[in-house]
Kinemage of the C-alpha trace (Angstrom):
@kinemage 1
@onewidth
@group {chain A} dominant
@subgroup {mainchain}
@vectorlist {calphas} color= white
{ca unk a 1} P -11.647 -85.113 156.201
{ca unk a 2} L -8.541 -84.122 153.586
{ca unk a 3} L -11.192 -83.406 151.280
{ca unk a 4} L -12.335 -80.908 153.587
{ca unk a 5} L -9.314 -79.521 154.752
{ca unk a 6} L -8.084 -78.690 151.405
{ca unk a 7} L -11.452 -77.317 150.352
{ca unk a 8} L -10.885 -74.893 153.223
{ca unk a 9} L -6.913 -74.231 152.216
{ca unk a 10} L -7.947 -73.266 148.739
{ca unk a 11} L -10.859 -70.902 150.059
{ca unk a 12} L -8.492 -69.520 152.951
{ca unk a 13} L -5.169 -69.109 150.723
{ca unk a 14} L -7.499 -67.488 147.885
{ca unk a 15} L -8.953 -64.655 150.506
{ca unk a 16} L -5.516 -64.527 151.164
{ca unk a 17} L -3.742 -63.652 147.857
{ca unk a 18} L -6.901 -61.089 146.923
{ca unk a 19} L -6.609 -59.384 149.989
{ca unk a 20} L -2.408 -58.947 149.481
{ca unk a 21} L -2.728 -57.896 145.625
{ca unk a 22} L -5.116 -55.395 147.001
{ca unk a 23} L -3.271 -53.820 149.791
{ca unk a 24} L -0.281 -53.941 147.763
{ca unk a 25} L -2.194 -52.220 144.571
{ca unk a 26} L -2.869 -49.469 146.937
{ca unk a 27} L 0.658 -49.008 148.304
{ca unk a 28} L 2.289 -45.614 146.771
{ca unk a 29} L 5.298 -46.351 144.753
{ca unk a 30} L 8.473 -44.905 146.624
{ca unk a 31} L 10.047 -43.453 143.512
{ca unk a 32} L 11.738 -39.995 142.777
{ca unk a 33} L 9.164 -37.191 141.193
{ca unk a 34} L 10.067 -36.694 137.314
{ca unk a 35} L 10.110 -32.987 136.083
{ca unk a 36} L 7.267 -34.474 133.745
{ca unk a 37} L 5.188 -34.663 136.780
{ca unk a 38} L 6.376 -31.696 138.800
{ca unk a 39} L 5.446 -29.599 135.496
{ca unk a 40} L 2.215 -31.358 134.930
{ca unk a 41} L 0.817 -30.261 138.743
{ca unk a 42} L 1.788 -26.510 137.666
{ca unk a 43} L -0.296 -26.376 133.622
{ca unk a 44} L -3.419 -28.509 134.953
{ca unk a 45} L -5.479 -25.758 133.932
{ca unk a 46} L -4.177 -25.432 130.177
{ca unk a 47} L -2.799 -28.631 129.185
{ca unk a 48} L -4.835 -31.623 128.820
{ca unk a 49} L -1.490 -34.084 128.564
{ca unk a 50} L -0.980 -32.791 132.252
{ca unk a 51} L -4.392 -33.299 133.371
{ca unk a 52} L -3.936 -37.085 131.897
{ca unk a 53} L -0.364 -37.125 133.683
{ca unk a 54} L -1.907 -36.015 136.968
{ca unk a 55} L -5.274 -37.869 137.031
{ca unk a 56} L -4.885 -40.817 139.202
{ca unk a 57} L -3.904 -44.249 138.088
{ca unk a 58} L -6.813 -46.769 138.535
{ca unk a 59} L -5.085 -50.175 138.877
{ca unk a 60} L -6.828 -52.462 136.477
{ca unk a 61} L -6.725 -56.693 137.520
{ca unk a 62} L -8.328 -57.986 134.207
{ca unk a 63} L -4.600 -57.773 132.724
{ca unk a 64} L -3.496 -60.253 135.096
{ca unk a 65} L -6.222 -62.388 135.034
{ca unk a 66} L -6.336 -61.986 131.421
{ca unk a 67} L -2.531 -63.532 131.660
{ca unk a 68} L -3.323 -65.985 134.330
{ca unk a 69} L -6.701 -67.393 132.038
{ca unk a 70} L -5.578 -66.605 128.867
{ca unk a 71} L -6.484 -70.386 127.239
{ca unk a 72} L -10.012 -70.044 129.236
{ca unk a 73} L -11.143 -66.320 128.434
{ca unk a 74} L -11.620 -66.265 124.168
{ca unk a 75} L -14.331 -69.272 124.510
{ca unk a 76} L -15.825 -68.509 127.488
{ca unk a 77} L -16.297 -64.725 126.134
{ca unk a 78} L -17.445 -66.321 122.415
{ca unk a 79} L -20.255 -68.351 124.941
{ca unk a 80} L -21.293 -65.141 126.343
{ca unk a 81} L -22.004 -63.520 123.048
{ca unk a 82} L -23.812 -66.205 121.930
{ca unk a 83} L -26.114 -66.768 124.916
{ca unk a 84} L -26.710 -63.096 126.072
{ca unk a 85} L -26.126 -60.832 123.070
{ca unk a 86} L -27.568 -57.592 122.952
{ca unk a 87} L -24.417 -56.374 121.412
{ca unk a 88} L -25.419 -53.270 120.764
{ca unk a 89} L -27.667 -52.146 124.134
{ca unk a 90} L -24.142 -53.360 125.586
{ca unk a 91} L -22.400 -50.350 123.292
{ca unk a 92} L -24.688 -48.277 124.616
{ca unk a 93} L -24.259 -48.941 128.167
{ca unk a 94} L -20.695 -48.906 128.144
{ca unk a 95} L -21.371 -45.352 126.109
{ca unk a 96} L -23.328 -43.911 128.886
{ca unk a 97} L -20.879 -45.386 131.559
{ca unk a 98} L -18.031 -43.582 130.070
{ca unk a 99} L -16.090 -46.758 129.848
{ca unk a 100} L -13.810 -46.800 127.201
{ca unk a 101} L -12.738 -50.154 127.023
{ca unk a 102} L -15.251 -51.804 124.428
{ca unk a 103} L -17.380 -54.417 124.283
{ca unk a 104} L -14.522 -56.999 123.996
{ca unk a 105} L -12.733 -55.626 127.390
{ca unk a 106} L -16.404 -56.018 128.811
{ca unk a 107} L -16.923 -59.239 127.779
{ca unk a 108} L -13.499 -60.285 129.107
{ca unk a 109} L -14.553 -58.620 132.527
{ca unk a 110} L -17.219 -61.268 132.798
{ca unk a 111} L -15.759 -64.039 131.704
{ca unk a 112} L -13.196 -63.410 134.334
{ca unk a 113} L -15.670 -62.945 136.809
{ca unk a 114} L -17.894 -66.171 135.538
{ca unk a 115} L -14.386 -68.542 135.453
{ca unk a 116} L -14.076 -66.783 139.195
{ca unk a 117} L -17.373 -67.320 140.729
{ca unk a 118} L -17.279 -70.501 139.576
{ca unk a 119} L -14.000 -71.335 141.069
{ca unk a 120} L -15.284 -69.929 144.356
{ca unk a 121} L -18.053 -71.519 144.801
{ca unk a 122} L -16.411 -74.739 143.693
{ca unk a 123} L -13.724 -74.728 146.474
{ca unk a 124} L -16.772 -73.884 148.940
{ca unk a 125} L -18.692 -76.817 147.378
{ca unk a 126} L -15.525 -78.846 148.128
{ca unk a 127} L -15.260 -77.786 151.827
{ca unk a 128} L -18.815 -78.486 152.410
{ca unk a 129} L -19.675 -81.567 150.778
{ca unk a 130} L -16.079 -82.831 152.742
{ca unk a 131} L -17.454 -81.713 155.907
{ca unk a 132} L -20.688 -82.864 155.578
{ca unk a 133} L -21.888 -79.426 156.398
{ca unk a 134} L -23.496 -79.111 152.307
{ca unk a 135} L -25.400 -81.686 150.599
{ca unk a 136} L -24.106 -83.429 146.800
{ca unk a 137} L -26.701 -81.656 144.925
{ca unk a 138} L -26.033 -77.813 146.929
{ca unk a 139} L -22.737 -78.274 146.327
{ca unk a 140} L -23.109 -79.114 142.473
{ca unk a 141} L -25.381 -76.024 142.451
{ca unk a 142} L -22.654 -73.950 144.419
{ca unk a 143} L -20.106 -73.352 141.225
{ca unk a 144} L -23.006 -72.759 138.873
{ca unk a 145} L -24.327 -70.268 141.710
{ca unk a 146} L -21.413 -68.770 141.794
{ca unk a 147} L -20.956 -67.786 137.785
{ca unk a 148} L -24.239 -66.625 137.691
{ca unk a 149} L -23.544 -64.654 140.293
{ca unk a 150} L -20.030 -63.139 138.394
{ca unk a 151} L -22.007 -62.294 135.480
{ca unk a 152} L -25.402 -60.447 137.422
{ca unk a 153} L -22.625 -59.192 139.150
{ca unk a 154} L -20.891 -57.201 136.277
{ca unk a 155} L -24.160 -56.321 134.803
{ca unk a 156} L -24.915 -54.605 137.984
{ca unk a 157} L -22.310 -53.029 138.678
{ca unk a 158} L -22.181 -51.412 134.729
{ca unk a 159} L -25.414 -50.388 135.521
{ca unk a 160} L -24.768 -48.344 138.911
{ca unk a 161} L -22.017 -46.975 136.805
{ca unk a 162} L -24.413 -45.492 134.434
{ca unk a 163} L -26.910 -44.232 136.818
{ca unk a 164} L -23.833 -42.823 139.334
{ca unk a 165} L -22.376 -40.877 136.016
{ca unk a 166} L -25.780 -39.853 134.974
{ca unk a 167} L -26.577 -38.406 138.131
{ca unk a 168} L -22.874 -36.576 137.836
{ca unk a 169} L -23.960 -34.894 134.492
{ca unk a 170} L -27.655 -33.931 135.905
{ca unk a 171} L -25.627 -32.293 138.459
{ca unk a 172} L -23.320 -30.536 135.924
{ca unk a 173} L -25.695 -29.140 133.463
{ca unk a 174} L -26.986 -25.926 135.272
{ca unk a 175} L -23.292 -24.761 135.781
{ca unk a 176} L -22.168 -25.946 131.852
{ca unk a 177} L -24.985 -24.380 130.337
{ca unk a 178} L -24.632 -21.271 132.122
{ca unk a 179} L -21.013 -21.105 131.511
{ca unk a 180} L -22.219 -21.579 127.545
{ca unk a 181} L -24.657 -18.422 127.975
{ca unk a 182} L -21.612 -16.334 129.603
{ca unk a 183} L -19.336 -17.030 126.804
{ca unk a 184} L -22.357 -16.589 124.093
{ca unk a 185} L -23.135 -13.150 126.105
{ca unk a 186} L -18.859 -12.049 125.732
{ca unk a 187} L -19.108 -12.259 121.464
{ca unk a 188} L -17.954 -15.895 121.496
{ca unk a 189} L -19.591 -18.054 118.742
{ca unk a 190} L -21.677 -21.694 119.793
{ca unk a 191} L -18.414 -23.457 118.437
{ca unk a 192} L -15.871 -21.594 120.379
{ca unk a 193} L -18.126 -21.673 123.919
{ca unk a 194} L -18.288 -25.368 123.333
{ca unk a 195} L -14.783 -26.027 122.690
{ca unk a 196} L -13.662 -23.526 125.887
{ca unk a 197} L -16.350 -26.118 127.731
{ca unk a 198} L -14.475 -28.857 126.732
{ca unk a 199} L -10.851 -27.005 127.514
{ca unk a 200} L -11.209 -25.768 130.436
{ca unk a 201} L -14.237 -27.884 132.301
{ca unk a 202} L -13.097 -31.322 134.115
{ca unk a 203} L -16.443 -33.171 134.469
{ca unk a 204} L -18.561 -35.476 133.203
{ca unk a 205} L -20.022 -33.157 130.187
{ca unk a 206} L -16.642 -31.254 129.478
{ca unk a 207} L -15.305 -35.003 128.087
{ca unk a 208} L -18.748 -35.210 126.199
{ca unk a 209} L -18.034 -32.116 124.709
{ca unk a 210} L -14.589 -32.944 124.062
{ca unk a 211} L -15.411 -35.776 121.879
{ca unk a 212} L -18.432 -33.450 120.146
{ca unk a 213} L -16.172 -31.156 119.255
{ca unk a 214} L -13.786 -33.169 117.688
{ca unk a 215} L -16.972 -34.524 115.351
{ca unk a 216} L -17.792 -30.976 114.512
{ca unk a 217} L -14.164 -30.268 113.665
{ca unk a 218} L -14.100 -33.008 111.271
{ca unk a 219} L -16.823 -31.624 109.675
{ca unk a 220} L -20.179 -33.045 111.034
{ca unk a 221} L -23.000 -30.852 111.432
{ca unk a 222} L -23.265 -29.412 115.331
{ca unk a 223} L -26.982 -29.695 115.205
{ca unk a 224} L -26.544 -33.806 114.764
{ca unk a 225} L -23.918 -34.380 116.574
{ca unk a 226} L -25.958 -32.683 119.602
{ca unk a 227} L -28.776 -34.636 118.821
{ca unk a 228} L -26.894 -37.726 118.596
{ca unk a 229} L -24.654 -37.579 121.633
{ca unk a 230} L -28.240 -36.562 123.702
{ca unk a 231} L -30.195 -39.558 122.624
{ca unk a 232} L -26.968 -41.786 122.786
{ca unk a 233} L -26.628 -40.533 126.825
{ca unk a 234} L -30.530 -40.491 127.502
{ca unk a 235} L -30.350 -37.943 130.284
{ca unk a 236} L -34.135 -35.873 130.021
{ca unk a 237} L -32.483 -32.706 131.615
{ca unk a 238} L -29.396 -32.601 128.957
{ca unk a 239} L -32.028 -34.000 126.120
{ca unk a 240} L -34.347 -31.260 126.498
{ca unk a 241} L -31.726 -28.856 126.538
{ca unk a 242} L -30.457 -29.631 123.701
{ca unk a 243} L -34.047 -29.762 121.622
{ca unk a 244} L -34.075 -26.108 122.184
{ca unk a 245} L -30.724 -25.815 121.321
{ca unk a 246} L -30.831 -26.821 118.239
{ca unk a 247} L -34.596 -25.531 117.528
{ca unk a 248} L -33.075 -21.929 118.352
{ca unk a 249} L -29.945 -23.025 115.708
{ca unk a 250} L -32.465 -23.575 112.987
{ca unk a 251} L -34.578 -20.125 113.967
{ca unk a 252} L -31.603 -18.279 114.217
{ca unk a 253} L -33.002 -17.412 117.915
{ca unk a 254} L -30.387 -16.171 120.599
{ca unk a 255} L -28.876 -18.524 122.144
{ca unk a 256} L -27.539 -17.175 125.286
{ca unk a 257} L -31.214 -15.880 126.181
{ca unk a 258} L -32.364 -19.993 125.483
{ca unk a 259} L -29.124 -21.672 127.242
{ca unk a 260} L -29.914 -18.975 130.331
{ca unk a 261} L -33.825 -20.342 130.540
{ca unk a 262} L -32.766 -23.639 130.494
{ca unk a 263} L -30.163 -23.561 133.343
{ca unk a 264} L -32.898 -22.098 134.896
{ca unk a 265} L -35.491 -25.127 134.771
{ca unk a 266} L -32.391 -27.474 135.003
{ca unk a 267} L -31.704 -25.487 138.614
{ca unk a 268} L -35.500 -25.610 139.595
{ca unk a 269} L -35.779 -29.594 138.374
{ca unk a 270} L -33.187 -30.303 140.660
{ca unk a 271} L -34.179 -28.871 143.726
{ca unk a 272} L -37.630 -30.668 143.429
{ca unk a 273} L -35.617 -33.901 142.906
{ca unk a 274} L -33.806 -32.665 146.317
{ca unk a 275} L -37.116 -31.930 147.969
{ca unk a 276} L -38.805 -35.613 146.799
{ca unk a 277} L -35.652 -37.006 147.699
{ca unk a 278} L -35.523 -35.627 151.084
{ca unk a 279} L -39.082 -36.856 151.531
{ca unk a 280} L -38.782 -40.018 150.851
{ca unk a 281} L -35.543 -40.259 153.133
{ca unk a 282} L -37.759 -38.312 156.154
{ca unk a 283} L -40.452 -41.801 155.700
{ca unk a 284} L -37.327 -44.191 155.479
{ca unk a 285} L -35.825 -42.082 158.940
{ca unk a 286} L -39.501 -42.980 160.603
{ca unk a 287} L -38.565 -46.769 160.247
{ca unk a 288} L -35.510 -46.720 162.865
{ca unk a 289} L -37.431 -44.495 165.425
{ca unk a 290} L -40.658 -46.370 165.432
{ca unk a 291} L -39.529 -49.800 165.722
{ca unk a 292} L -36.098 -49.083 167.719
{ca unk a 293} L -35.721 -45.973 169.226
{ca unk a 294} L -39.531 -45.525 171.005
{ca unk a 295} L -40.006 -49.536 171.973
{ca unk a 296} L -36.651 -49.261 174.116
{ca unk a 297} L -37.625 -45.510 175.087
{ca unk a 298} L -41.069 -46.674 176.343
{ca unk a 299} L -39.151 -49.838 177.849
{ca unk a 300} L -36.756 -47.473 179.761
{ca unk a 301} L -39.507 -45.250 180.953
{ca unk a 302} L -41.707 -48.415 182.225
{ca unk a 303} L -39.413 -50.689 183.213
{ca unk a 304} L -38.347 -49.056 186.851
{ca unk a 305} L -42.387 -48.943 187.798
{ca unk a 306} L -43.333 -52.212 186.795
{ca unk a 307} L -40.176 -53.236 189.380
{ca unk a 308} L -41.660 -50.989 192.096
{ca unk a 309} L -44.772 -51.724 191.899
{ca unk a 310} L -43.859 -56.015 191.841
{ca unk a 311} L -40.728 -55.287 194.655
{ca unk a 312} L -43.493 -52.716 197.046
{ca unk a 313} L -41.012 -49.575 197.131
C-alpha cells in the first residue's frame, strides 16, 4: 500500500512541477522596455539585429534538464549514436527543419526524453504493480515502453517539423519568385534580387537565401550553391525552379521571363493541391454525417410514430 501511494506521489508531484515550469515559462516578464527594444520595433524592416531583438523568445527546457542530468546525458547520447546512427540523414533532417542546433543538441533532446519516458513510466509501473492494478511483467515493460516512446517521440515530432516548414516554403515560392522577376524586370542583377530577397523577406526561403548568399559572397559559384541548397531541402516545387534557373544561367536566357513562368506553374500546382485537398476533406466530412448526424435524424423523425402507433393516439 506505501508502495503504491508513493508511486502515485511521484506521478502526481511530477504533473505537478511540469505543469508550474510551464505556466510560469509563459508568464511575461514585468520589466521596464530598454531603448534597445523600443528602437528595434521602429527599424524591423531594415535591420536584421532588430528583427532578431523583436522575434519572440522560445523558452528552451533541454538547458535545465541538461543541468538536472548532466552525469546521465553524454552516455546515454554516445548509446544512441551507436544503436540508431544515420548521422548524416539526421543532418539532413535537422537541415530541412531549420533547426539550428546540431546533431549533438538533437541527440541530447532524446536522451532527455528517453531518461524521461523511462522515469514516467517507471513511477506508473510503481503505482500499479503496488496497487495490484498492473501485473510484474507490464510493469517491467512500462519504463522500457516509455523510452521508446521518448525517442519515436522526437523522431516524430522532427519529422512534422520538416513537413510543417516544407509546406511553409511551397507556400512561399510563387510570391519569392515573383518578387525575383520584379526586381530582374527594374535592371537589378540575379545577385542583387537575391540578396534584397533575403533583406527584406521574413519567411521560410528569405533565411534560405540569406545563408545562399553569404556562400556566393564568399565566392562559391551561384549556380551550385542553388543546386545544392535545392537537393539539400528536397521540395519538387523549389527544385524544379531552380533547374531552370540555373539552365537559363548557363544559356544566358532571361531570367525574369523564366522566374515569371515558374511562379506561374508554382500558383497553378498549388491550387490543384487545394482542390485534391478539399476533396479528400469533402469524403472525410461524409464520415460524421452518415454514421452520426442521419442515424439520430432518422431516429428523431421515427421515434414519435413508433410511440403513437404502440400508445393508440
Amino acid at each position: 500500500m506505501m508502495t503504491a501511494q508513493l508511486g502515485w506521489s511521484l506521478l502526481v508531484g511530477t504533473l505537478l512541477g511540469v505543469g508550474l515550469w510551464s505556466i510560469l515559462l509563459t508568464t511575461p516578464r514585468l520589466t521596464r522596455l530598454r531603448l534597445d527594444d523600443r528602437l528595434a520595433a521602429q527599424l524591423l524592416d531594415i535591420s536584421a539585429e532588430a528583427r532578431r531583438m523583436s522575434a519572440p523568445r522560445r523558452s528552451d527546457p533541454v538547458g535545465t534538464l541538461g543541468a538536472l542530468l548532466g552525469p546521465i546525458l553524454p552516455g546515454t547520447r554516445q548509446l544512441l549514436d551507436r544503436f540508431l546512427g544515420g548521422a548524416d540523414r539526421l543532418a539532413d533532417d535537422l537541415r530541412r527543419a531549420g533547426s539550428t542546433g546540431g546533431i549533438d543538441r538533437y541527440r541530447a533532446q532524446q536522451a532527455a526524453a528517453l531518461l524521461g519516458g523511462g522515469a514516467l513510466g517507471a513511477v506508473l509501473a510503481l503505482a500499479g504493480v503496488g496497487s495490484g492494478a498492473v501485473g510484474v511483467v507490464a510493469g517491467l515493460a512500462l519504463p522500457l515502453t516509455g523510452a521508446l516512446g521518448g525517442v519515436v517521440g522526437c523522431d516524430r515530432l522532427l519529422a512534422h517539423r520538416v513537413r510543417a516548414r516544407r509546406t511553409r516554403m511551397v507556400a512561399e515560392l510563387p510570391t519569392v519568385l515573383e518578387f525575383l522577376a520584379l526586381s530582374l524586370s527594374a535592371g537589378e542583377g540575379i545577385h542583387d534580387a537575391l540578396r534584397r530577397v533575403a533583406r527584406v523577406g521574413s519567411g521560410e526561403l528569405s533565411r534560405e537565401f540569406r545563408g545562399l548568399v553569404a556562400e556566393v559572397a564568399a565566392g562559391r559559384p551561384l549556380g551550385r550553391a542553388l543546386e545544392d541548397m535545392s537537393r539539400t531541402l528536397s521540395v519538387p516545387p523549389l527544385t524544379r525552379a531552380v533547374d531552370q534557373l540555373v539552365s537559363a544561367l548557363d544559356r544566358g536566357a532571361p531570367l525574369a521571363s523564366v522566374l515569371q513562368a515558374q511562379a506561374s506553374d508554382c500558383r497553378e500546382q498549388s491550387t490543384r493541391d487545394l482542390l485534391e485537398v478539399a476533396g479528400k476533406k469533402e469524403v472525410g466530412m461524409m464520415v460524421p454525417l452518415v454514421f452520426l448526424i442521419l442515424p439520430f435524424t432518422i431516429a428523431i423523425a421515427v421515434y414519435p410514430g413508433l410511440v403513437a402507433l404502440q400508445t393508440g393516439f
